[in-house]
C-alpha positions, -999 to +999 in steps of 0.1 A: +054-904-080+019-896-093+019-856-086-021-856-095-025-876-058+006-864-038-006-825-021+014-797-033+026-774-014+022-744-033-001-714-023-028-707-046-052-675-046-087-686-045-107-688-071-081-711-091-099-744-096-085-773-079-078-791-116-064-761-128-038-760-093-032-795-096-020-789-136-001-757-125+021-776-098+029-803-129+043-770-143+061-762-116+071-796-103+109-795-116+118-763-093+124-761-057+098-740-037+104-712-037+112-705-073+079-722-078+059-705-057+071-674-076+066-685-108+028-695-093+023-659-079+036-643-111+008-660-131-017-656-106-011-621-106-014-622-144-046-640-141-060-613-119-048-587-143-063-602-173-029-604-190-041-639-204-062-642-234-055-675-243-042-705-225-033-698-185-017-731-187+004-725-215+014-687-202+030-706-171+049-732-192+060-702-210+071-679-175+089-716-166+107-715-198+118-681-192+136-688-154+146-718-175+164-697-199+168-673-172+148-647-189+122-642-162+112-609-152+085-608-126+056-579-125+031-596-104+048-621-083+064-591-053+029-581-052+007-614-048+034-626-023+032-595-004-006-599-003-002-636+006+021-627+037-005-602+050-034-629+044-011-653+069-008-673+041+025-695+044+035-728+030+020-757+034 
């Protein structure tokens, strides 16, 4: 399955380029929805909060490493989903 042509059915906030979503769901492609879409809402929250100074991408391998090891600990993620639920936002 090429993931860069099938749609993903995460929720992205905008302003997170298209290239950059369609990387991100690569990231996030071995988890079921809804520990991806966390994992997407905790680094978009990061994003907004200028937590990143270097690589976005490689701060969400690292988040996906952490429920990997399961060593996650989510600051952003309640927050951006919360917001995303009042927006109407839902899954694809």
């Amino acid at each position: 399955m090429d993931l860069d042509q099938q749609p993903c059915s995460i929720m992205f906030p905008d302003g997170i380029s298209p290239e950059l979503q369609r990387a991100a769901c690569r990231k996030v492609a071995r988890f079921e929805q809804a520990p991806a879409q966390m994992l997407i809402d905790e680094w978009a929250g990061a994003i907004d909060a200028g937590k990143i100074k270097q690589s976005p991408l490689g701060y969400l391998h690292e988040l996906a490493a952490r429920l990997d090891r399961n060593q996650f600990r989510s600051c952003y993620a309640d927050d951006i989903a919360e917001l995303r639920a009042k927006l109407g936002q839902t899954f694809r």
